[in-house]
N, C-alpha and C positions, 0 to 999 in steps of 0.2 A: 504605465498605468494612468488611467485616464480620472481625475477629479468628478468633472462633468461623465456621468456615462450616455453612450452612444447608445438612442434606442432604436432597436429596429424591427421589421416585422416577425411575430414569432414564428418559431424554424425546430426543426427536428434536429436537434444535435447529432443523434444516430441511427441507425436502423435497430427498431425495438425487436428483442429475440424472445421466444415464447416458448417455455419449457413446460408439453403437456406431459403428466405421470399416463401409462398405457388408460386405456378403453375409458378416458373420463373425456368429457365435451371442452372445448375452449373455453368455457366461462371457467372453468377450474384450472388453467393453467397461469404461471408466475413470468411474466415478465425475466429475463436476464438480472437486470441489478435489481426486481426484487429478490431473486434469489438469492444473489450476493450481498443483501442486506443481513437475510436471516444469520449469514456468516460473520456480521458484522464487516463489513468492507464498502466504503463508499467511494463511487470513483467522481472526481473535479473532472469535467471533459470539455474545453473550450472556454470562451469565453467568462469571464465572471462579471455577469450584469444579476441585477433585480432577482430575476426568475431562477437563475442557479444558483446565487445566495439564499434565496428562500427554501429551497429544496435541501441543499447540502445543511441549512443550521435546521429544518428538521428531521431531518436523519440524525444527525449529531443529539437531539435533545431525544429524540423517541431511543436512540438504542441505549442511552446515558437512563433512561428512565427503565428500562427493562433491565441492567445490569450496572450500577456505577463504578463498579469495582475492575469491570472485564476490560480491555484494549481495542479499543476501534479503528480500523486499517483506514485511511486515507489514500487513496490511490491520484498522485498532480497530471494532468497532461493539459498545462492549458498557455496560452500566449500572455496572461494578465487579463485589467478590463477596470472595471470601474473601481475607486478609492474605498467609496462608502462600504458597496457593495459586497468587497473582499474583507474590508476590515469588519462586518457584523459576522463572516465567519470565523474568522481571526478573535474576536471578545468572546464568541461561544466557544470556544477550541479552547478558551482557558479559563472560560467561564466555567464548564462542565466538572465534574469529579474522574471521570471516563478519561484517561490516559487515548490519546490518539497519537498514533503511531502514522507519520509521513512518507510516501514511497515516490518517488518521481519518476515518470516514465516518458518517452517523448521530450517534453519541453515544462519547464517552469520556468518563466517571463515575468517581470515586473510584478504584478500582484502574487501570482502563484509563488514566486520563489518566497518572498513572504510566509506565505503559507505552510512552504514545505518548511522551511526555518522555524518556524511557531510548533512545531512536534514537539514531544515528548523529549526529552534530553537524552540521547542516548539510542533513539528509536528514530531516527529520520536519515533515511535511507535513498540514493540515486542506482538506477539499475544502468548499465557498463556505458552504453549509449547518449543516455540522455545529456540533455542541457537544460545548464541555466543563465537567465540571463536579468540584471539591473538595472536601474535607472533612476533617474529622480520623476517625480511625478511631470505628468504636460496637460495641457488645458487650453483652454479659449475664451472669450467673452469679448462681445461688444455691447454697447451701449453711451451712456452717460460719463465722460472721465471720472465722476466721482463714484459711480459703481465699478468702473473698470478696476479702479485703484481700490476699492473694497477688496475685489476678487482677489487681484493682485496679491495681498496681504494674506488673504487666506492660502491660496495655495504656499505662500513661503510656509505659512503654519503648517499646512500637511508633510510638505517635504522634510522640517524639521521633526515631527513627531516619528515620519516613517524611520528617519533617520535613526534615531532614540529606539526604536524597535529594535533593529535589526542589530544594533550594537549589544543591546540587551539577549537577542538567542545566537547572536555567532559564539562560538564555540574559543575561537579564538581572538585576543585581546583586539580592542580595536579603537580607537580616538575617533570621537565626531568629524576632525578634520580629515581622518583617513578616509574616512566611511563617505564625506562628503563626497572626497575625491574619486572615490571608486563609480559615485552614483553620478557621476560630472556628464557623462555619454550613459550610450548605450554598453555594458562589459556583459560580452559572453565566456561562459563558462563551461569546461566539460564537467562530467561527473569527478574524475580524479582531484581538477584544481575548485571545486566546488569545497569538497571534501577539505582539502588545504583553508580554503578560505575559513571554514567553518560554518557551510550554510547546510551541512548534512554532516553526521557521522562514521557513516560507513558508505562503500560500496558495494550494490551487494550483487555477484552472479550467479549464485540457483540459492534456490529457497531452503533452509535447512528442515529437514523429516521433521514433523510434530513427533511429541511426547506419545502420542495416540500410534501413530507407525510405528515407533523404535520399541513399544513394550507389544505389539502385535507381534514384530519380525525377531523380538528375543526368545518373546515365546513359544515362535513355531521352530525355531533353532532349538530350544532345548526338548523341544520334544520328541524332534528327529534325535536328539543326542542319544535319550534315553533308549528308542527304539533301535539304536543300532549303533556302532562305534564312531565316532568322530563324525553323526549324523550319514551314516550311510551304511550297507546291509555289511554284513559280516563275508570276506572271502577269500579262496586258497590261494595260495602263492600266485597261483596265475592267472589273479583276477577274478575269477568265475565264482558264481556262488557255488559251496557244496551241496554235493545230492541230498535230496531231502531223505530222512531216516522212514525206516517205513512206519505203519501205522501198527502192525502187531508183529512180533516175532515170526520168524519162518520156521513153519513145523518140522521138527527131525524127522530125516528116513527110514522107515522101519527098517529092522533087521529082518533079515531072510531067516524063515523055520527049519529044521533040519528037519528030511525026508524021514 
């Protein structure tokens, strides 16, 4: 994670997807992660400078103002990036009332794992593959030696606050000097020893049915039930269904008259 953030020229993180509903014009159609806003899901993708911290804490405050009660999905794939940058997402993430829920997919590096760490207690979550990875903050400056040694001074500050952070959402116990030593290099992590460490609490491999599916699919089960035994039709020993009963009685045969 860098103090100083590197600027560079603006760039397209992704190829933008455009979700039109039938026979309406392009101006009416939603952008991909608008749509995945309406869901409340916001995804980190790359870098965190300036321009994706501005974006990610207003998503955070707009869905936080339409619902402060509901859970907002967080989705990490990113390498880290700048201090400042990551931590104005980071003060809004626990600034908000809106529970954010952390999911890490690909990579979470230096800033990001931060991030992912800074979930909700209980809700931050690495998918089977991913990693993550620490550090202590890195930086540069020349100039003046008595502005150098300014700087100097500053970044031990960052590095000791980040410190303090991380000790505060790992999960499991952990001493400043331990925590130092961990951030000494560069440590990579898979999801399981991420997990151990205490910088996620679960792993997770398929997404569990909402509450919305499970009373759908209860309900179409019980109503096969009713319609038929053990939800299917009624039939004879050999499988087959029985012949249908006719629809009126068949008429007796007269008797024959005597000549």
């Amino acid at each position: 994670m860098f103090v100083d953030p590197i600027h560079r020229e603006p760039r397209t993180p992704h190829t933008i997807i455009r979700l039109c509903p039938d026979a309406l014009r392009d101006r009416d159609c939603d952008d991909i992660f608008s749509r995945l806003l309406k869901e409340r899901i916001v995804c980190l993708n790359g870098e965190v400078d300036e321009t994706v911290s501005a974006s990610i804490v207003a998503q955070l405050l707009f869905l936080e103002s339409e619902n402060p009660e509901k859970a907002i999905h967080l989705y990490i794939n990113s390498p880290g990036g700048s201090v400042t940058a990551g931590l104005a997402v980071y003060d809004t993430m626990t600034y908000i009332q809106s529970p954010v829920e952390t999911i890490c997919l690909g990579q979470a590096a230096s800033m990001g794992s931060l991030l992912l760490a800074a979930g909700e207690p209980g809700r931050r979550y690495c998918l089977p593959h991913s990693s993550v990875m620490v550090h202590q903050p890195t930086g540069g400056f020349f100039g003046q030696a008595s502005d150098i040694a300014i700087h100097a001074k500053e970044i031990l500050r960052v590095r000791k606050q980040l410190n303090e952070l991380y000790r505060r959402h790992l999960t499991k116990p952990h001493t400043l000097d331990e925590i130092e030593k961990i951030m000494e290099r560069d440590y990579f992590m898979g999801a399981e020893e991420a997990q151990q460490v205490g910088i996620v609490d679960a792993v997770l491999t398929k997404r569990a049915a909402s509450s919305e599916a499970r009373d759908g699919k209860e309900g179409k089960e019980g109503k096969e039930g009713k319609d038929g035994k053990d939800g299917k039709d009624e039939t004879d020993g050999a499988g087959t269904p029985p012949p249908p009963l006719p629809s009126s009685p068949i008429p007796p045969t007269p008797l024959p008259t005597p000549s």
